[in-house]
VOPAGU-2260 file (C-alpha; in pm, 1 decimal, decimal comma):
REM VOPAGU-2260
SITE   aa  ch    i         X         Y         Z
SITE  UNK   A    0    4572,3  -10074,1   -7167,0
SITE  UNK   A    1    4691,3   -9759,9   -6994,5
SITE  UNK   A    2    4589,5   -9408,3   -7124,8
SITE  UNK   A    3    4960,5   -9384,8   -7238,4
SITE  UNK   A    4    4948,3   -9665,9   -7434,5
SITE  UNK   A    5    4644,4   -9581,6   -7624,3
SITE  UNK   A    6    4781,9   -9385,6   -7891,2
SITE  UNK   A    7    4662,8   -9043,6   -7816,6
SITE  UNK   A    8    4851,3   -8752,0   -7766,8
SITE  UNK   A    9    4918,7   -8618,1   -7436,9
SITE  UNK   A   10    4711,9   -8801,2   -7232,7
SITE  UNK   A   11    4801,8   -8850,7   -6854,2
SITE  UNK   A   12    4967,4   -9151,9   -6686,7
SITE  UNK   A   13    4715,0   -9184,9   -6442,2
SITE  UNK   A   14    4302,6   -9165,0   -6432,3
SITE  UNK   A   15    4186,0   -8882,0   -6215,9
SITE  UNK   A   16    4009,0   -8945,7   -5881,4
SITE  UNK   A   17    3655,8   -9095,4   -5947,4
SITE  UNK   A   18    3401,3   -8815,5   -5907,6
SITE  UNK   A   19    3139,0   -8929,2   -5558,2
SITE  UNK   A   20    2851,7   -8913,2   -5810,6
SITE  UNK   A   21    2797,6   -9080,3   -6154,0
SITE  UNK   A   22    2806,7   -8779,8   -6459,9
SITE  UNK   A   23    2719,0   -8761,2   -6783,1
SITE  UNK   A   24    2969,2   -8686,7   -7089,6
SITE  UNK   A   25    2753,1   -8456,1   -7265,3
SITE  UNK   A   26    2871,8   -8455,3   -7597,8
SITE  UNK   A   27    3158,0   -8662,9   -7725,1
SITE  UNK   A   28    3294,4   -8775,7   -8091,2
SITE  UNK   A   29    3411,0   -9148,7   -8065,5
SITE  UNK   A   30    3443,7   -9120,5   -8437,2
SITE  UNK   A   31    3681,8   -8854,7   -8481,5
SITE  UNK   A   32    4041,5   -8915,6   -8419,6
SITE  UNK   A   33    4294,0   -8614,3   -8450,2
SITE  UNK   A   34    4610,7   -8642,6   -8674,3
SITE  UNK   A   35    4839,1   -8881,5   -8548,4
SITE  UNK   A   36    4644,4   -9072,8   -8333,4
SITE  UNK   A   37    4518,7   -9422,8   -8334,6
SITE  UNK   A   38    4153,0   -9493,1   -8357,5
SITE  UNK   A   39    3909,3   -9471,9   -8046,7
SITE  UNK   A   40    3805,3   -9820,5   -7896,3
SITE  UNK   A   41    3447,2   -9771,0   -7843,1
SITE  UNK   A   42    3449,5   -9990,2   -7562,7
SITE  UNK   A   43    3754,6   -9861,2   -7382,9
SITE  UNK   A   44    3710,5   -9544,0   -7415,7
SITE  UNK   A   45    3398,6   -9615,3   -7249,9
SITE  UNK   A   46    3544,1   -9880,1   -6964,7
SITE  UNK   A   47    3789,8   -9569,8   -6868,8
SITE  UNK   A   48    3477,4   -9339,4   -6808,7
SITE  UNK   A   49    3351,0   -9563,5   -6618,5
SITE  UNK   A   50    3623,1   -9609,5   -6432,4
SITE  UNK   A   51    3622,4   -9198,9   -6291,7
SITE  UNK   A   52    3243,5   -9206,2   -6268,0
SITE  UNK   A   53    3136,9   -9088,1   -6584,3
SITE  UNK   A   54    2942,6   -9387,3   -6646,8
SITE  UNK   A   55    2730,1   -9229,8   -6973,1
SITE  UNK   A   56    2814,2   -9056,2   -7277,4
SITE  UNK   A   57    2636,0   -8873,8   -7553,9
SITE  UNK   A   58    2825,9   -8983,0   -7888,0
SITE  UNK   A   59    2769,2   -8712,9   -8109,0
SITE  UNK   A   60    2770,2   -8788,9   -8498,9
SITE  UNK   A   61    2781,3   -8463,0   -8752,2
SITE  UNK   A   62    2820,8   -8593,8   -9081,5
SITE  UNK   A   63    2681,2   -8899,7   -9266,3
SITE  UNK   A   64    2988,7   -9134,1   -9150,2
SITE  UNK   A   65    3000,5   -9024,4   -8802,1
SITE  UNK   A   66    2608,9   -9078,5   -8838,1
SITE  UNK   A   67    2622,3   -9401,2   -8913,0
SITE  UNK   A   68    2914,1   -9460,7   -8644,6
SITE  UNK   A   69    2705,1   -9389,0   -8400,0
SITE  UNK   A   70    2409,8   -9582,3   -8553,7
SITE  UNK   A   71    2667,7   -9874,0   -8450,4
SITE  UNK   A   72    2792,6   -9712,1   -8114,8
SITE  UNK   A   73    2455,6   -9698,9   -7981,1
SITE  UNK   A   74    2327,1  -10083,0   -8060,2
SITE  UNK   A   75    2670,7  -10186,4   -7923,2
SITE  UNK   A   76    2692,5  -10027,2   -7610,6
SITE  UNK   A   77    2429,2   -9976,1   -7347,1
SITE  UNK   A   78    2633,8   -9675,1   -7164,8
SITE  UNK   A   79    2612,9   -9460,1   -7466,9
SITE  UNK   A   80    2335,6   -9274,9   -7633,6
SITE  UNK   A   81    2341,6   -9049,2   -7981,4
SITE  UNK   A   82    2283,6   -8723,8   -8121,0
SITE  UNK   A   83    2283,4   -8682,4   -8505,2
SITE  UNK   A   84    2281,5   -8408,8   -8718,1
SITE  UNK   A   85    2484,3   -8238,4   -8979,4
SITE  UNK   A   86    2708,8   -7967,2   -8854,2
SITE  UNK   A   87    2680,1   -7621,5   -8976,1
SITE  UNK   A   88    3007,6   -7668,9   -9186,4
SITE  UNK   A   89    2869,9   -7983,4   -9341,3
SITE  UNK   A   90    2555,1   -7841,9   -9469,3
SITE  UNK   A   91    2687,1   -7545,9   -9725,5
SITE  UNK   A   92    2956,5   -7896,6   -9842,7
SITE  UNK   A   93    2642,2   -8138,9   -9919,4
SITE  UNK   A   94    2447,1   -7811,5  -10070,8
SITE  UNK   A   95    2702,2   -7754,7  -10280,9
SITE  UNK   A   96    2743,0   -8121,9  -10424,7
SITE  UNK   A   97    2386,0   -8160,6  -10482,9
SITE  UNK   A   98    2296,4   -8430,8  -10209,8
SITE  UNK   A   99    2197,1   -8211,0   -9926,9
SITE  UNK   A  100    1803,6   -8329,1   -9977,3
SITE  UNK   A  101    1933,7   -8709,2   -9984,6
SITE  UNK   A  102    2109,6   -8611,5   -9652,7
SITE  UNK   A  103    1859,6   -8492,4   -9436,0
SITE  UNK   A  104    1627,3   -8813,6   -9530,2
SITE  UNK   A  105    1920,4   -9002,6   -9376,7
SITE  UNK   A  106    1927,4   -8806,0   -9053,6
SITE  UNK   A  107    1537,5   -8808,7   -9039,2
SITE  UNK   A  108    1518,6   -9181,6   -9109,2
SITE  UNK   A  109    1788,4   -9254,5   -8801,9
SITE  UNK   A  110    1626,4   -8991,2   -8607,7
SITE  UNK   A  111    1324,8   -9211,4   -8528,3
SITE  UNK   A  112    1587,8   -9455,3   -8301,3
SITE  UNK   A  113    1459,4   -9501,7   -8002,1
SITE  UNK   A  114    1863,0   -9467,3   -7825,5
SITE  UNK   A  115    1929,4   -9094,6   -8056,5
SITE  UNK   A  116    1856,3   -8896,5   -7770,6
SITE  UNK   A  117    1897,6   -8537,6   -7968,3
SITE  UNK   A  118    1932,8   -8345,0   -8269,0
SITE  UNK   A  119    2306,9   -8190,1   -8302,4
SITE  UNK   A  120    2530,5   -8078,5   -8362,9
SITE  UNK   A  121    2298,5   -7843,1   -8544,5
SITE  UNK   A  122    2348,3   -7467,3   -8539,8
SITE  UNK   A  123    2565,6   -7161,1   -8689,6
SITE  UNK   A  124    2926,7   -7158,9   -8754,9
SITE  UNK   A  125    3091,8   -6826,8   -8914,4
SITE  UNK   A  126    3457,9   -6899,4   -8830,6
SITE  UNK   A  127    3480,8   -7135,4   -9137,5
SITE  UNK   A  128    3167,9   -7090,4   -9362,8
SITE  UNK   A  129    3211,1   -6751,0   -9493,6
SITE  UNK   A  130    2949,1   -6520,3   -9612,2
SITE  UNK   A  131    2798,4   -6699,5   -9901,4
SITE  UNK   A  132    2737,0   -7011,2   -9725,1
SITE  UNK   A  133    2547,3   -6851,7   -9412,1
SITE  UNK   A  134    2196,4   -6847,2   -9607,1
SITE  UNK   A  135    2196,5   -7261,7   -9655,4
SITE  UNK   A  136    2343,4   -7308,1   -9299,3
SITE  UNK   A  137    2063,1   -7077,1   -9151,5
SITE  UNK   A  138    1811,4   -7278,6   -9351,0
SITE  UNK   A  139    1994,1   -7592,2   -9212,2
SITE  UNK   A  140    1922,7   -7509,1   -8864,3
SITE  UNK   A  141    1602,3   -7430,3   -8897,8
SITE  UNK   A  142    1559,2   -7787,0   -9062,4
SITE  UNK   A  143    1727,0   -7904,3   -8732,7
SITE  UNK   A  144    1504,0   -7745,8   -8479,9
SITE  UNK   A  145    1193,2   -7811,1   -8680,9
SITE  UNK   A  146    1305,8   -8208,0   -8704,6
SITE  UNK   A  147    1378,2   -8196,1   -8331,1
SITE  UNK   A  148    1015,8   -8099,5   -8238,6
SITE  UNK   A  149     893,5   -8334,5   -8476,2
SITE  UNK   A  150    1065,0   -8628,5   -8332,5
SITE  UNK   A  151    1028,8   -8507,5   -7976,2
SITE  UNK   A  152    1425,4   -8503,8   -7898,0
SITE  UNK   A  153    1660,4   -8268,5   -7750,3
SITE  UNK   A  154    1835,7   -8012,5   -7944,0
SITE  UNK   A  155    2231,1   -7970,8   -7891,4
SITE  UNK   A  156    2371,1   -7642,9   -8084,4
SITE  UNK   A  157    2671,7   -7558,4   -8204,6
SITE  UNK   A  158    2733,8   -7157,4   -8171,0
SITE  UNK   A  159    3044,5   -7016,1   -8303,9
SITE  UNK   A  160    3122,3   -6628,7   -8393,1
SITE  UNK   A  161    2727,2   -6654,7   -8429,1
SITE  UNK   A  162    2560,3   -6576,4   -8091,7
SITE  UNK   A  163    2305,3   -6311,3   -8223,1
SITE  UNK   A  164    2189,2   -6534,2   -8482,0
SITE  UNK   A  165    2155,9   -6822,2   -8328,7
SITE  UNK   A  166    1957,1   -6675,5   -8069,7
SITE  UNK   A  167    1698,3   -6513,2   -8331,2
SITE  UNK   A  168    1661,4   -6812,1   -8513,5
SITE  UNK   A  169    1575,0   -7043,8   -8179,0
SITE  UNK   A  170    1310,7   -6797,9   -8120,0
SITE  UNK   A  171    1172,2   -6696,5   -8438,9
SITE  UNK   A  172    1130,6   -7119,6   -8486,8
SITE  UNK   A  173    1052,4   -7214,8   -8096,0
SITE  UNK   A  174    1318,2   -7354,0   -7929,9
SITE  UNK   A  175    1231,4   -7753,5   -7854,1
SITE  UNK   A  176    1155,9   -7799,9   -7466,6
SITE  UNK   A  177    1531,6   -7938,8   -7430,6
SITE  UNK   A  178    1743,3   -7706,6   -7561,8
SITE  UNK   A  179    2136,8   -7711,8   -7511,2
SITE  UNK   A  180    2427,4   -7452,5   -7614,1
SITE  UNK   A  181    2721,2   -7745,7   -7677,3
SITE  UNK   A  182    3049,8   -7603,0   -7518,0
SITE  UNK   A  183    2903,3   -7324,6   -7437,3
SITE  UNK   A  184    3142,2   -7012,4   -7621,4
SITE  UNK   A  185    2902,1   -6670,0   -7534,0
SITE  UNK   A  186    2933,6   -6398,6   -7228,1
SITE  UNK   A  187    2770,8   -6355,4   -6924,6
SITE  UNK   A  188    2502,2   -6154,5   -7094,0
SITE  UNK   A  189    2460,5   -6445,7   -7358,4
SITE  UNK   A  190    2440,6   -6678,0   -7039,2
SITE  UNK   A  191    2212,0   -6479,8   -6869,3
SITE  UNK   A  192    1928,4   -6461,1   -7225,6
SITE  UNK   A  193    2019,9   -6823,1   -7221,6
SITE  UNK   A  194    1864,8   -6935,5   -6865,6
SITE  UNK   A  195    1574,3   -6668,5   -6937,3
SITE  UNK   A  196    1472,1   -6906,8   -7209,8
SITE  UNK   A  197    1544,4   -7209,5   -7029,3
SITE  UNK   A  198    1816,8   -7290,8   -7242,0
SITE  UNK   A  199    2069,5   -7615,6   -7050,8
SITE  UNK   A  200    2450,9   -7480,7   -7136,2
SITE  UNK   A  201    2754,5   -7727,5   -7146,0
SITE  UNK   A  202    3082,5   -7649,8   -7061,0
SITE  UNK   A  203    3359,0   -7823,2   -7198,3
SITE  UNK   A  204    3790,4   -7784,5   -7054,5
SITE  UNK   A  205    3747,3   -7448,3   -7206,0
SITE  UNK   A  206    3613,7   -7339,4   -6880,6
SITE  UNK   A  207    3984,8   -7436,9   -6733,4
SITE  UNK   A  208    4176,4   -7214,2   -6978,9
SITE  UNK   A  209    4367,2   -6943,4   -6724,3
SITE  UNK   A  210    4228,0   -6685,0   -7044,6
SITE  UNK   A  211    3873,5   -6778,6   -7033,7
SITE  UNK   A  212    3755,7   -6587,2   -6702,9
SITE  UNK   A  213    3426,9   -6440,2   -6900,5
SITE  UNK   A  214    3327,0   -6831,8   -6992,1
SITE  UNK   A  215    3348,5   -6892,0   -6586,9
SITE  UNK   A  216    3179,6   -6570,5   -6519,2
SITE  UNK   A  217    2910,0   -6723,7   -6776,4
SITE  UNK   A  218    2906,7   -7019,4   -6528,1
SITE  UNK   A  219    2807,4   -6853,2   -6278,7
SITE  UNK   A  220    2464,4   -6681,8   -6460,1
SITE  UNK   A  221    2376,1   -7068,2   -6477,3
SITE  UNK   A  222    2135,4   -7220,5   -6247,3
SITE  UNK   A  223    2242,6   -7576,3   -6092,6
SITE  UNK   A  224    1914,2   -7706,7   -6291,7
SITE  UNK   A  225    2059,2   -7594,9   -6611,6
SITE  UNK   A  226    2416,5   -7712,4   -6632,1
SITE  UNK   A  227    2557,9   -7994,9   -6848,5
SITE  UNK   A  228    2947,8   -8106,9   -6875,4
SITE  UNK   A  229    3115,7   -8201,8   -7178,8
SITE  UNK   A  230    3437,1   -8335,1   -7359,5
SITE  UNK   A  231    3402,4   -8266,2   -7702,1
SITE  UNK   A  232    3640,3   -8516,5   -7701,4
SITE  UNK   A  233    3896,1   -8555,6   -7906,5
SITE  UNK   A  234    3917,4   -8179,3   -7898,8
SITE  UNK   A  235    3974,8   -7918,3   -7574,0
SITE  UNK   A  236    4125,9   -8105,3   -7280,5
SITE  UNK   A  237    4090,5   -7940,1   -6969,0
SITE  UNK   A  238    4366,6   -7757,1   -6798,8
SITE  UNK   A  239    4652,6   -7875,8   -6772,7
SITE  UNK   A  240    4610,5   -8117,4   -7034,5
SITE  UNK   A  241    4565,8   -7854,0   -7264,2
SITE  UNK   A  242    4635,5   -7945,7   -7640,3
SITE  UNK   A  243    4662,1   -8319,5   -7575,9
SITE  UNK   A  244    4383,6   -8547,0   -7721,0
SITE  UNK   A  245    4051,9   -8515,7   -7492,5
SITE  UNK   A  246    3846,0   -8831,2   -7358,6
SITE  UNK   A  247    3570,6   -8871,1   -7110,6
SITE  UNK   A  248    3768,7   -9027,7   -6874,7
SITE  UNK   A  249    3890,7   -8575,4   -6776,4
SITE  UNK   A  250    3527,4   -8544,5   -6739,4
SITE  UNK   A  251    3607,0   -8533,8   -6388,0
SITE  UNK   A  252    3914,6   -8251,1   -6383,1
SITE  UNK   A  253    3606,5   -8011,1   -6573,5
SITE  UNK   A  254    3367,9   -8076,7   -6338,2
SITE  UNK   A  255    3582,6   -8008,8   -6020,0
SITE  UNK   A  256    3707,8   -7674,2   -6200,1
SITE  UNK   A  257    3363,1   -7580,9   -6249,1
SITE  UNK   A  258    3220,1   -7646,5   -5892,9
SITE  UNK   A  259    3548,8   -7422,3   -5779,9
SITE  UNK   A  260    3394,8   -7142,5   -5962,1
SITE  UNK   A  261    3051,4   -7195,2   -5870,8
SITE  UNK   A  262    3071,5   -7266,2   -5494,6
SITE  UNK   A  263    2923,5   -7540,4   -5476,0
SITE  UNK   A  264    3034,6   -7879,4   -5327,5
SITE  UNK   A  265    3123,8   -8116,9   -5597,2
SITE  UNK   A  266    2863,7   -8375,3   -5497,6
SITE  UNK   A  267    2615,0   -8136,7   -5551,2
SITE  UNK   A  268    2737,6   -8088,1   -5880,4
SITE  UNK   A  269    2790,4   -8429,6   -5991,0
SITE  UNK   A  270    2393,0   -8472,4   -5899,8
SITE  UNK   A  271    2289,3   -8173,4   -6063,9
SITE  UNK   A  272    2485,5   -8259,6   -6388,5
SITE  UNK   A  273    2343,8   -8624,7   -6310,2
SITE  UNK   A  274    1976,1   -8525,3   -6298,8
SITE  UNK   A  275    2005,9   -8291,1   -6596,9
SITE  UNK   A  276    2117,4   -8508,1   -6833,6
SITE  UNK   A  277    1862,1   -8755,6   -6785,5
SITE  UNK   A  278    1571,7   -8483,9   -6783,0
SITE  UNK   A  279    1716,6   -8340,2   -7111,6
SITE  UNK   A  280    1792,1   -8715,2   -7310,3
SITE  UNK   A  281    1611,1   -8999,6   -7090,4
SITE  UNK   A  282    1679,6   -9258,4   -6865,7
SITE  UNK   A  283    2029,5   -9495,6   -6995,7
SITE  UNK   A  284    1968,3   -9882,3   -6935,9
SITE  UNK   A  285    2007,5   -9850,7   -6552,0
SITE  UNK   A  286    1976,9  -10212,7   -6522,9
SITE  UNK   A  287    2308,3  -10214,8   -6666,2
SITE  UNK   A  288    2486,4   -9897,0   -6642,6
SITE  UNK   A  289    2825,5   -9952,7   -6511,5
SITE  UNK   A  290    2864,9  -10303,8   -6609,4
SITE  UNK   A  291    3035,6  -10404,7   -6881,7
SITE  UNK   A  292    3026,3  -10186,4   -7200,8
C-alpha cells in the first residue's frame, strides 16, 4: 500500500531517500488519527519507517485510551517502545469528573512495563487550559516527574505558552536524569537554560516552517549529545508537506533540514540522534530491529 493510498491527507507519492544511519522517531501518536482520515496500521506505519531508516519509534499515549493503545503497540511490535502519561489538557478533564486519582493508578500500574521507556507527555499547557485549571495541571506534573524518578524512566514534556513554569517546576522537583522538551517550542535563550541543565530537546517539522528561524536558531544552542527528532505524528509535517497528515516515514526530510542548519554532515547526525535515543530510553530488540514489525 502506497502512502497515497493510505487514507491520510496530503501525504507524498513517494518515500524520501533512506537516511545512511538508522534514527529514532522520538515521539509519535499511532493512536490518534486527524478528521477525515482512516486509522493508522500499526504495522505499516511502522514497515514505511523502516523503509527510510527510521527503524524505531516512541509511541506516545496521553490519555487512558491511547494508554492502553500503546499497552498493545508495544507487546505487538518489537520496533516500538512507549511513553505514557496524561497530557496537561487531560488532567484539569479527569479532575473535574472525579476520576483523576483512579487515573494516575492506571498510568503507575503500566508504568512498571519493562518496554514504557518514559513518562509523557507530561507537562504545562496554557493555550487551552485557562487560568483555573493551571493549579491541578501544575500538581499533575509534578505527579509526572515524581513517578518518573520513581520508576527510573525518562521524562518527555510537553511545554506550550508555559516556558517559565515549566522550567521552575523541573527544578524545584529535580529533573529525572533523562529529561526531554517534546517538539521543542522555546528561544534560543530557553535552549541555551535547557543544555545548562542537561535537558535532550526534540525537534519536530516545525523546525522546517520558512517562519520559525528562532526554533533553528534554538538548534543551534544544542549540543550534538543532546538532540532528539520527532514526528508528533499525525500532527506538523515538515516543510513542504506542511498541513498534510505527519508519519515517521518524513522523519528523514526533518533530520536533513536540521543538519542544514547545524553544519553538520547528516551521518553525523543520524548517529548522534541514533546514540541519544538509546542513552535516554534503552536498547530496542536489536536482534530484531529492522525485520519484520
Amino acid at each position: 500500500m502506497s502512502p497515497q493510498q493510505s487514507g491520510q491527507r496530503g501525504l507524498p507519492e513517494t518515500l524520501p531517500d533512506r537516511l545512511p544511519i538508522d534514527v529514532v522517531d522520538n515521539h509519535v501518536h499511532l493512536d490518534i488519527t486527524r478528521e477525515g482520515d482512516e486509522p493508522f496500521d500499526v504495522a505499516e506505519a511502522v514497515r514505511r519507517a523502516q523503509a527510510v531508516g527510521v527503524t524505531r519509534l516512541v509511541q506516545v499515549g496521553c490519555d487512558l485510551e491511547g494508554i492502553r493503545f500503546t499497552m498493545d503497540a508495544i507487546e505487538r511490535h518489537t520496533a516500538v517502545v512507549g511513553a505514557i502519561a496524561l497530557h496537561p489538557n487531560e488532567v484539569p478533564r479527569l479532575a473535574a469528573a472525579g476520576r483523576l486519582e483512579a487515573a494516575y493508578a492506571e498510568v503507575e500500574a503500566c508504568a512498571a512495563h519493562d518496554r514504557i521507556r518514559a513518562i509523557g507527555e507530561t507537562g504545562l499547557d496554557y493555550f487551552r487550559t485557562g487560568p483555573e485549571g493551571v493549579p491541578v495541571q501544575q500538581d499533575g506534573f509534578r505527579w509526572h516527574i515524581d513517578l518518573a524518578k520513581r520508576v527510573g524512566k525518562a521524562l518527555q514534556i510537553h511545554d506550550r505558552d508555559a516556558h517559565a513554569d515549566v522550567l521552575r517546576i523541573l527544578d524545584e522537583e529535580g529533573a529525572p536524569e533523562h529529561t526531554v522538551l517534546h517538539c521543542f517550542s522555546g528561544d534560543l535563550a530557553m535552549a541555551r537554560e535547557c543544555a545548562e541543565r542537561g535537558y535532550y530537546l526534540s525537534f519536530a517539522g516545525t523546525v522546517t516552517f520558512k517562519n520559525a528561524r528562532s526554533l533553528r536558531d534554538a538548534l543551534t544552542a544544542i549540543p550534538l549529545d543532546r538532540v532528539l527528532v520527532e514526528t508528533d505524528a499525525p500532527y506538523l509535517a515538515p516543510s513542504p508537506y506542511r498541513g498534510a497528515t505527519n508519519a515517521s516515514f518524513l522523519v528523514p526530510v526533518t533530520l536533513r533540514a536540521m543538519a542544514a542548519v547545524l553544519t553538520v554532515d547528516v551521518p553525523t547526525l543520524c548517529r548522534a540522534v541514533s546514540d541519544n535515543s538509546e542513552r535516554v530510553y534503552g536498547p530496542w530488540d536489536a536482534e530484531r530491529i529492522g525485520q519484520s514489525a
